[in-house]
Backbone as ProteinMPNN parsed JSONL, in Angstrom:
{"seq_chain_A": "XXXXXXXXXXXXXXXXXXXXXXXXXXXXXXXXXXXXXXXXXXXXXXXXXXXXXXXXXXXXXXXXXXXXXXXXXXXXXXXXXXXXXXXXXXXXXXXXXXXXXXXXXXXXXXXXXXXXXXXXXXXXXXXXXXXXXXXXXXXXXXXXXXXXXXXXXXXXXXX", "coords_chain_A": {"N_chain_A": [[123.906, -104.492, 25.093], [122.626, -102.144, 26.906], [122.291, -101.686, 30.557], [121.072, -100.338, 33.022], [121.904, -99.097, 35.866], [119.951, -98.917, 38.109], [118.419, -100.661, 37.426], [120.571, -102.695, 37.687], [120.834, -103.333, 39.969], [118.555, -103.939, 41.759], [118.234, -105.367, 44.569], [119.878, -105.087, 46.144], [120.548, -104.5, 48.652], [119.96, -107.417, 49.92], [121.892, -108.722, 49.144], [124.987, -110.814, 49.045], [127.665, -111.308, 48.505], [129.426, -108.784, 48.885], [131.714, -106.893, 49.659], [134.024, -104.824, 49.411], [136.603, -103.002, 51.167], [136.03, -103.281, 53.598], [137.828, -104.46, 54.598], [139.678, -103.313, 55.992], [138.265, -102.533, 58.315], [137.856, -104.097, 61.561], [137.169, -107.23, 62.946], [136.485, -106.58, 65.359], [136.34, -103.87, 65.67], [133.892, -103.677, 63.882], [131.967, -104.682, 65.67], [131.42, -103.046, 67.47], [129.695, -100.054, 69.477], [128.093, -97.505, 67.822], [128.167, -95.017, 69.249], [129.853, -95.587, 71.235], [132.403, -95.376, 69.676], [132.411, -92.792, 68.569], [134.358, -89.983, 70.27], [134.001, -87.852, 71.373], [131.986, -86.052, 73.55], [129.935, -84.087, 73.079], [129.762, -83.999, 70.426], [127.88, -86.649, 70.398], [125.617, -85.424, 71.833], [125.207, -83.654, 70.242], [123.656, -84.435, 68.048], [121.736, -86.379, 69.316], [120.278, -84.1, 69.778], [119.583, -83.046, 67.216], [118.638, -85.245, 65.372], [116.142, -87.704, 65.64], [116.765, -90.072, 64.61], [118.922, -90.825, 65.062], [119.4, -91.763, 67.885], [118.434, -93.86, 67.501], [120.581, -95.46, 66.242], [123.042, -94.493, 67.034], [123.463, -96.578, 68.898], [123.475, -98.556, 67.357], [125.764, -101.169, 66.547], [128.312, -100.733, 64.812], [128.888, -102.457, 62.508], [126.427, -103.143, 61.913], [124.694, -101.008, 60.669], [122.442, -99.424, 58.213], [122.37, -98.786, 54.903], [121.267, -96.346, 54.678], [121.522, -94.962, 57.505], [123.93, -95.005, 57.246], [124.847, -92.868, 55.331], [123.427, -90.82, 56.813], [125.492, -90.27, 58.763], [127.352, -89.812, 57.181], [126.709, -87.434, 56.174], [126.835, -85.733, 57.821], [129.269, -85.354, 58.419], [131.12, -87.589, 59.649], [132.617, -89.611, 61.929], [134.182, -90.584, 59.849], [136.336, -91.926, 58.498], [135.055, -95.059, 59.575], [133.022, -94.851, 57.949], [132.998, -94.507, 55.624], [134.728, -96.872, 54.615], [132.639, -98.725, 55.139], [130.496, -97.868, 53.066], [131.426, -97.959, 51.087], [131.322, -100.547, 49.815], [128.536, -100.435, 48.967], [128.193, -98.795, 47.66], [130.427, -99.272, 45.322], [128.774, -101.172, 44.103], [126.935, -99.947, 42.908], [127.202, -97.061, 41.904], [125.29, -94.988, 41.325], [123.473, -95.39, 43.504], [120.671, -94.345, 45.285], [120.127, -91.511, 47.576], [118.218, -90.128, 49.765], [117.161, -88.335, 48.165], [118.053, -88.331, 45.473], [118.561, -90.105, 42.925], [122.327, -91.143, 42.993], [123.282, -89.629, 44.956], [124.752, -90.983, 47.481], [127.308, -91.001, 46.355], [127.396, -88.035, 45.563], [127.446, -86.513, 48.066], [130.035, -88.083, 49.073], [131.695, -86.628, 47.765], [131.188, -84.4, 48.678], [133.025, -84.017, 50.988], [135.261, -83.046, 53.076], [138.363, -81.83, 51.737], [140.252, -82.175, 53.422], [140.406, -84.035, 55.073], [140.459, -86.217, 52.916], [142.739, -85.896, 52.295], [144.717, -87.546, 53.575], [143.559, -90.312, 53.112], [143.985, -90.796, 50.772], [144.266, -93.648, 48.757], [141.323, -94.042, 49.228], [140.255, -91.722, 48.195], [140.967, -91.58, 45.603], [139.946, -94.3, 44.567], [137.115, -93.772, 44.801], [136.998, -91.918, 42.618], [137.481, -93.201, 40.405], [135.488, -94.632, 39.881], [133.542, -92.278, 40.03], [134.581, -91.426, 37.649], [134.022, -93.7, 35.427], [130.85, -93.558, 35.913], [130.67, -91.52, 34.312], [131.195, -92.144, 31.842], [129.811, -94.227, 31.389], [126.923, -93.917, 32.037], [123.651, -93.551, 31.343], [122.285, -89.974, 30.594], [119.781, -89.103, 31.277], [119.527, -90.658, 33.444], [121.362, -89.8, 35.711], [121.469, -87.334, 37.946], [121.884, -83.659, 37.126], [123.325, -82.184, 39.258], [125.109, -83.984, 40.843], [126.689, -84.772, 38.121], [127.646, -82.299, 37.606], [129.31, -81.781, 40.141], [130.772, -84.272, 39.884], [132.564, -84.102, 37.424], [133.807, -81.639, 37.857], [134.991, -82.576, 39.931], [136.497, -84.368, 39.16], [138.073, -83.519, 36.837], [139.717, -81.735, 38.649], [141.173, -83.868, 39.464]], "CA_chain_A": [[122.737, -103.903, 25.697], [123.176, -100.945, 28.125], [121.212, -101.903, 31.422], [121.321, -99.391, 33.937], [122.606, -99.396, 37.243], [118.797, -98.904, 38.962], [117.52, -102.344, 37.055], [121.172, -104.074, 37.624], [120.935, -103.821, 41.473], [117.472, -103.671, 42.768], [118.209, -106.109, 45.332], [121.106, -105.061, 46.732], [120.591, -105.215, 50.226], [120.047, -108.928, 49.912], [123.322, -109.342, 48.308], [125.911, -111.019, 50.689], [128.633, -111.572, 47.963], [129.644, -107.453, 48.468], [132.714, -106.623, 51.281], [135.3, -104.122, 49.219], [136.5, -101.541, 52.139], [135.588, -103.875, 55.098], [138.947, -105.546, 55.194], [139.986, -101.908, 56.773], [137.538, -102.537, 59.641], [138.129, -105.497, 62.095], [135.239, -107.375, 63.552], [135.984, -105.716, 66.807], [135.324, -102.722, 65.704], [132.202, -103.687, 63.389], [130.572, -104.882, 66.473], [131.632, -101.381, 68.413], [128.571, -98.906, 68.555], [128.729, -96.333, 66.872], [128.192, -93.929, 70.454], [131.09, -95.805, 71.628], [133.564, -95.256, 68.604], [132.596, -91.022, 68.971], [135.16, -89.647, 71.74], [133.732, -86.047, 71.475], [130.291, -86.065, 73.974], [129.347, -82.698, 72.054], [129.287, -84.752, 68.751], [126.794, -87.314, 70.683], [124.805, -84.526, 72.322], [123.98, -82.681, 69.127], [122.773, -85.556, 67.543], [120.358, -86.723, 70.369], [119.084, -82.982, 69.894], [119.169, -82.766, 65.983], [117.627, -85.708, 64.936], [115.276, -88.738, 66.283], [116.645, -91.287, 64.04], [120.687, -90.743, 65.646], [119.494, -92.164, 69.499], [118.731, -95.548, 67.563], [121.879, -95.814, 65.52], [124.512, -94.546, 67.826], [123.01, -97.499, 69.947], [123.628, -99.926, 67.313], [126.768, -101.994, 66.06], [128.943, -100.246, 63.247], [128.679, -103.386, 61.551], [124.627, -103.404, 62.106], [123.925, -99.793, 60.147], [121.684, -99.458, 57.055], [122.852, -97.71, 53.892], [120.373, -94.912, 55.2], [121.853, -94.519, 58.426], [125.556, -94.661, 57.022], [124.223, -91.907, 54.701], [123.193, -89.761, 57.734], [126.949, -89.883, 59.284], [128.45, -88.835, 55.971], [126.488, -86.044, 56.1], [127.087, -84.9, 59.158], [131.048, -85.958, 58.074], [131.165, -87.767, 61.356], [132.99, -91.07, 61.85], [134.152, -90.763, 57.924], [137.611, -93.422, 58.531], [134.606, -95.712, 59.634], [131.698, -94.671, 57.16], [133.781, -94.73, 53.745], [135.026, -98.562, 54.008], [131.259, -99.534, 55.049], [129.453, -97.461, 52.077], [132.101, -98.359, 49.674], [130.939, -101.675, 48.871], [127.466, -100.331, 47.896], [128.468, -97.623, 45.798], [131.298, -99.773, 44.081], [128.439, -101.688, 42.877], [125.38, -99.327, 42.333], [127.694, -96.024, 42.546], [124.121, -93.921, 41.86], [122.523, -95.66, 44.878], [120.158, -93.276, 45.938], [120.161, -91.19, 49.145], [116.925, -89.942, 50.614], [116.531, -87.432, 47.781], [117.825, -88.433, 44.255], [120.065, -90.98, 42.179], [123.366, -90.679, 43.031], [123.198, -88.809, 46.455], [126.05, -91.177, 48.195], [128.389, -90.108, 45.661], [127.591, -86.647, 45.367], [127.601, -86.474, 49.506], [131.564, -88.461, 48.918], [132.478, -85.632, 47.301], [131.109, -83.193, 49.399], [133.989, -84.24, 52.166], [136.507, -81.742, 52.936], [139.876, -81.831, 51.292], [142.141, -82.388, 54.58], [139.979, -85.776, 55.1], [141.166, -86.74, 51.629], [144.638, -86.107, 52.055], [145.105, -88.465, 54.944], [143.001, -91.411, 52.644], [144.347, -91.081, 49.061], [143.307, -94.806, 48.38], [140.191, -93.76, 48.809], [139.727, -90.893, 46.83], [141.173, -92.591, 43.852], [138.768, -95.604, 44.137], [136.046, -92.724, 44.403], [137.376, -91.003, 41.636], [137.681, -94.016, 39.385], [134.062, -94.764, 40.003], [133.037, -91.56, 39.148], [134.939, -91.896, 35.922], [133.366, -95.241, 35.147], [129.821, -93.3, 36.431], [130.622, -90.057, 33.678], [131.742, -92.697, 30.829], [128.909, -95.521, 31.348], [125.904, -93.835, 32.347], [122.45, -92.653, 30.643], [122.302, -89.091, 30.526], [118.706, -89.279, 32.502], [119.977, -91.055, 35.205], [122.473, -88.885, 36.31], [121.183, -85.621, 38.65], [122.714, -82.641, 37.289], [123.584, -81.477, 40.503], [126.194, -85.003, 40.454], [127.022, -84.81, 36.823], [128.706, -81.207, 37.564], [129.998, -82.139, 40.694], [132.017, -85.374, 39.629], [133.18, -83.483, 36.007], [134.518, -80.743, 38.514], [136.229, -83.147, 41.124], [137.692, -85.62, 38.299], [139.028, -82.151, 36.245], [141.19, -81.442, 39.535], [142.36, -84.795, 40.563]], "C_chain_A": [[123.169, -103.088, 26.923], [122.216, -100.95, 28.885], [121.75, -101.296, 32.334], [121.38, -99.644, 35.336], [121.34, -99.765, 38.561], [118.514, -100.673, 38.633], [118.709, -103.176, 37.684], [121.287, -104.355, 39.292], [119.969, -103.712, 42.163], [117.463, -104.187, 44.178], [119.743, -105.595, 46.065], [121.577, -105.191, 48.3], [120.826, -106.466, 50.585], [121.583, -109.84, 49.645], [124.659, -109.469, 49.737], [127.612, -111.489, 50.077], [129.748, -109.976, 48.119], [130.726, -107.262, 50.07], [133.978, -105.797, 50.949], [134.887, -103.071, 50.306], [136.101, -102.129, 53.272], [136.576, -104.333, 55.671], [139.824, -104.267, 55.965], [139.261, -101.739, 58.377], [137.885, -103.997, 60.46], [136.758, -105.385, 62.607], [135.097, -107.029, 64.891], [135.543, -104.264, 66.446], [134.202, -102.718, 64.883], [131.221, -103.965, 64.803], [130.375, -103.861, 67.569], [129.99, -100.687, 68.285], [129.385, -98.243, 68.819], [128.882, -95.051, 68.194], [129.306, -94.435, 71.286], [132.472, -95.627, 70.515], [133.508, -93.349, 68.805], [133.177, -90.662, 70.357], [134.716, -88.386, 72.053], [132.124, -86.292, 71.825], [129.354, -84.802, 73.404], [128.577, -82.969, 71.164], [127.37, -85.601, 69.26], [125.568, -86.495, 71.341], [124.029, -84.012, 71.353], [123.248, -83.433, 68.25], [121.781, -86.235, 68.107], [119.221, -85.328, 70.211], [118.462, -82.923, 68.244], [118.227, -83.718, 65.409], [117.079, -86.665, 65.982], [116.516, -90.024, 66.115], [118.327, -91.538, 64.588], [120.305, -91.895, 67.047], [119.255, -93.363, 68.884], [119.888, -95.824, 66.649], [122.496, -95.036, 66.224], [124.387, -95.829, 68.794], [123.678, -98.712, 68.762], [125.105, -100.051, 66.486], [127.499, -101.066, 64.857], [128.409, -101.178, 62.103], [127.19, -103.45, 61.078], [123.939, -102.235, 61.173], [123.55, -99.986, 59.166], [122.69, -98.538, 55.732], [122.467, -96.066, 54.465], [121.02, -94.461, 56.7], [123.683, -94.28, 58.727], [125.266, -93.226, 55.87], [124.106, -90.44, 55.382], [124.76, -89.281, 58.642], [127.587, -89.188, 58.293], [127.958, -88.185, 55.779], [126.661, -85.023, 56.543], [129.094, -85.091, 58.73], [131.514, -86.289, 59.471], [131.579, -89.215, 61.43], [134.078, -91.706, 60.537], [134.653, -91.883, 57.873], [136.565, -94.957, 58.543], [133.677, -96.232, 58.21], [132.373, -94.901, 55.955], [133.785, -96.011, 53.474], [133.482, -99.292, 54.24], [130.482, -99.314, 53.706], [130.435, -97.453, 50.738], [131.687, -99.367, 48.525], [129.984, -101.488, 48.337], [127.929, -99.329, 46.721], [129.589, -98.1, 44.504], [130.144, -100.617, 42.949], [127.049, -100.914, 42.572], [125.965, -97.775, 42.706], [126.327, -94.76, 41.751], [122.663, -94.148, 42.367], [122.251, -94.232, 45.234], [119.949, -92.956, 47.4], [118.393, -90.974, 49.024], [116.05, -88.907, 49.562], [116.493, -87.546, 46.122], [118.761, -89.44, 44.22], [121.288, -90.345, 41.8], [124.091, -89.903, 43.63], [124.43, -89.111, 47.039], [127.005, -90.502, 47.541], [128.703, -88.6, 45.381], [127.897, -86.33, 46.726], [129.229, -87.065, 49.824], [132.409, -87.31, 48.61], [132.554, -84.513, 47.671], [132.408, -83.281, 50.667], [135.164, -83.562, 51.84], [137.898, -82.326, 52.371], [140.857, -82.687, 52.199], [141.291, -83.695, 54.711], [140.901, -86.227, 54.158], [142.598, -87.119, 51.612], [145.335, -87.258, 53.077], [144.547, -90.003, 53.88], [143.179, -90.965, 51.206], [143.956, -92.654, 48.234], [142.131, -94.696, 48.382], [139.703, -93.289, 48.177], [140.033, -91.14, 45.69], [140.495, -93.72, 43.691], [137.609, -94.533, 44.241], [136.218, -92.582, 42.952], [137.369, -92.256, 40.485], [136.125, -94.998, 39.248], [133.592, -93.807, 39.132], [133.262, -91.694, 37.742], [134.096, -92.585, 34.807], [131.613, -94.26, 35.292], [129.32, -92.166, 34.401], [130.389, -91.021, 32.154], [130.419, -93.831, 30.578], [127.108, -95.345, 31.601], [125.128, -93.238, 31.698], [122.518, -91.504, 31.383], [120.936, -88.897, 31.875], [118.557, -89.594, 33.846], [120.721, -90.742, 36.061], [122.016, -87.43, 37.061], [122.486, -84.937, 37.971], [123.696, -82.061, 38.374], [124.948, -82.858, 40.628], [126.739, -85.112, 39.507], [128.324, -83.714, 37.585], [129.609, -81.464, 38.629], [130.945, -83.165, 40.396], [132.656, -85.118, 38.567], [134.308, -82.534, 36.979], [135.142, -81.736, 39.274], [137.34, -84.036, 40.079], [138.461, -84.915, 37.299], [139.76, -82.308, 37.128], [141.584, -82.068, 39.859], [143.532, -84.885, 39.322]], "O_chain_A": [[123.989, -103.457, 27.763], [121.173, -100.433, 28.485], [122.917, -101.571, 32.614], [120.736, -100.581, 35.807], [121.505, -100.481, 39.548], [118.444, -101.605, 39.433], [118.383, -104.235, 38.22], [121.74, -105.392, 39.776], [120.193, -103.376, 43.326], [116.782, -103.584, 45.007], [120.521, -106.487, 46.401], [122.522, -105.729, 48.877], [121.697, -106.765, 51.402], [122.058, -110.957, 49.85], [125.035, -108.799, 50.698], [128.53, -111.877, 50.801], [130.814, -110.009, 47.503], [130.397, -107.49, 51.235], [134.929, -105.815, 51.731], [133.819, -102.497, 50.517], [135.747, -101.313, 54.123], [136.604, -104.642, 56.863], [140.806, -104.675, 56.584], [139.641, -101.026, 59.306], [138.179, -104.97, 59.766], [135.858, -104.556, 62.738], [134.057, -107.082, 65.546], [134.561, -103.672, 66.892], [133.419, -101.785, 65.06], [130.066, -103.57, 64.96], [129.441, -103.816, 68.37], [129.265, -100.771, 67.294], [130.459, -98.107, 69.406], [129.738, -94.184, 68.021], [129.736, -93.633, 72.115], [133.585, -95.877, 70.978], [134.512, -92.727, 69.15], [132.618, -90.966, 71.41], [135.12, -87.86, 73.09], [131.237, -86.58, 71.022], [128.123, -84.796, 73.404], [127.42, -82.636, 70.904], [126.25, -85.355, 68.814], [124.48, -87.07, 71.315], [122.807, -83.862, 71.321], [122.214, -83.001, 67.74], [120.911, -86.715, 67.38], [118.002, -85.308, 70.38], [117.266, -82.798, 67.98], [117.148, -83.32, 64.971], [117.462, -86.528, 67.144], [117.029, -90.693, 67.012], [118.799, -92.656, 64.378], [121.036, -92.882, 67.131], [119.777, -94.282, 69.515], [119.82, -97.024, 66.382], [122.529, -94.237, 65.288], [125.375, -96.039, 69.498], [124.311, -99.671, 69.205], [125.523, -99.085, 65.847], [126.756, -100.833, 63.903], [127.745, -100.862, 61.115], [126.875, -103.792, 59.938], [122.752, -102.382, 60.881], [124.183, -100.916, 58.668], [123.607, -97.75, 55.966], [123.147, -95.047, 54.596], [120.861, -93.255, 56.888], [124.375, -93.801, 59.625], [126.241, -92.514, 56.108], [124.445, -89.349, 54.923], [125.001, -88.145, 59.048], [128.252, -88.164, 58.451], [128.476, -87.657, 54.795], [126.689, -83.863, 56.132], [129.853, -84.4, 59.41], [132.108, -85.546, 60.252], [130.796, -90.033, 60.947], [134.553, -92.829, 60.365], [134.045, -92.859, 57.434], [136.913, -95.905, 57.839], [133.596, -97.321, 57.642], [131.927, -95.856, 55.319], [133.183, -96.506, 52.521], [133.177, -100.298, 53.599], [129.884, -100.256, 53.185], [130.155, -97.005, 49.626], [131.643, -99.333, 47.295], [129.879, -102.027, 47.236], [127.962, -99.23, 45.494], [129.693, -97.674, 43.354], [130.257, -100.771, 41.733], [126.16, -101.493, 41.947], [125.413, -97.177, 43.63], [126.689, -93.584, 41.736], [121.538, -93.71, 42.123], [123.021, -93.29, 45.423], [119.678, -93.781, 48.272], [117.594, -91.589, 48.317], [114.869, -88.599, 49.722], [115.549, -87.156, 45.436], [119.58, -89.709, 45.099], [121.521, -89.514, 40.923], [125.18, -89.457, 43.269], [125.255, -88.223, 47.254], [127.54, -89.504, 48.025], [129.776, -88.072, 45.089], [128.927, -85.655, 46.702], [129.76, -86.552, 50.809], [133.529, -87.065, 49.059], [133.406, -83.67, 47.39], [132.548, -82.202, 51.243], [135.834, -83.481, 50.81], [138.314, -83.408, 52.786], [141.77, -83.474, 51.947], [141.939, -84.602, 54.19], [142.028, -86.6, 54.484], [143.296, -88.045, 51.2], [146.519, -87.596, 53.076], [145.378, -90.905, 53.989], [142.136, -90.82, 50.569], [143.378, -92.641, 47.147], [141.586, -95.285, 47.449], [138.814, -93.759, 47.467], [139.293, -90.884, 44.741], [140.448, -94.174, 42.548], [137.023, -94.658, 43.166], [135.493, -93.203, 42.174], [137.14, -91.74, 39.391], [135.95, -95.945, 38.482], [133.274, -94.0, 37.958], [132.448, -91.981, 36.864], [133.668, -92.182, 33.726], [131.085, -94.517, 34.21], [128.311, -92.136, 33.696], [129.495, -90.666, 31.385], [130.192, -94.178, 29.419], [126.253, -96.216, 31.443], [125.588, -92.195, 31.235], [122.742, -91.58, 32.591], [121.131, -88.631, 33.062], [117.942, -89.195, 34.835], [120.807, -91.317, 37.146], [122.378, -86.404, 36.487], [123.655, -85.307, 38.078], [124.776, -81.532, 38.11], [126.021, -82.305, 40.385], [127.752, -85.764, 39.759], [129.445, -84.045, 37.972], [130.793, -81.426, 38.293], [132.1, -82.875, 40.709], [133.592, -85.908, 38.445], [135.52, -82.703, 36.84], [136.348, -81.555, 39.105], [138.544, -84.258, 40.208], [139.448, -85.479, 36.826], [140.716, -83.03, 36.843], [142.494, -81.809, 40.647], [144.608, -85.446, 39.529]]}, "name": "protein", "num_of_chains": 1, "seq": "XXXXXXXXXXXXXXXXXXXXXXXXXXXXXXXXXXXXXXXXXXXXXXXXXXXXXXXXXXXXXXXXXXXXXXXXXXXXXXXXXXXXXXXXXXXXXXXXXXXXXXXXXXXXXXXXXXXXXXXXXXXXXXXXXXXXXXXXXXXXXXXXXXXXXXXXXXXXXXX"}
């Protein structure tokens, strides 16, 4: 029976069995905020101006952030070394957890990250990349955004 990734993790927040990519963080720096881990006051400036929802998450804990507010750093590609090993563990197990707009947002937003990041974290992009795989090979056609389909066909062609 082929049960899809939305039904097999509804709960996932709740879930406290989930920690691949954390053993990269120590618990001093999970309990860091996040406006103390940014060394560039520019970075923290334009984010007090751009959005609302930044002045209460640079305030709180690395360890303390939501999917949704680790979501908003990797967009901005801001923190990444931090943000990757936190939003790993959800997407290893629901890798088309939805962002703010469709199924399969984190991952398509993973892949949006520049090249020279990559090259510095090669363990990473091959546990990406072997997700996607697993994502291209296992998933209903429906549940897949186009807009992620082409993107992870095109990134897993060039690795």
């Amino acid at each position: 029976m082929n049960v899809g990734y939305r039904e097999l993790f509804k709960n996932i927040e709740l879930r406290t069995d989930i920690g691949i990519g954390l053993e990269t963080l120590t618990k001093k720096i999970l309990e860091t905020t996040v406006r103390d881990l940014i060394s560039d006051k520019k970075i923290i400036e334009h984010l007090l101006e751009y959005r609302s929802t930044y002045s209460v998450s640079l305030n709180k804990k690395l360890g303390e952030l939501n999917r949704i507010e680790i979501y908003e750093y990797l967009r901005e590609f801001i923190l990444l070394e931090y943000m990757i090993p936190l939003i790993s563990r959800y997407i290893e197990l629901w890798p088309l957890m939805p962002g703010p707009f469709f199924y399969g947002e984190f991952l398509f937003i993973i892949f949006r990250i520049d090249e020279n990041f990559w090259n510095g974290h090669r363990h990473w992009y091959s546990f990406f990349i072997d997700i996607a795989k697993d994502v291209l090979n296992n998933c209903e056609t429906e549940e897949l955004d186009e807009r992620v389909r082409k993107l992870i066909i095109s990134v897993c062609e060039s690795y």
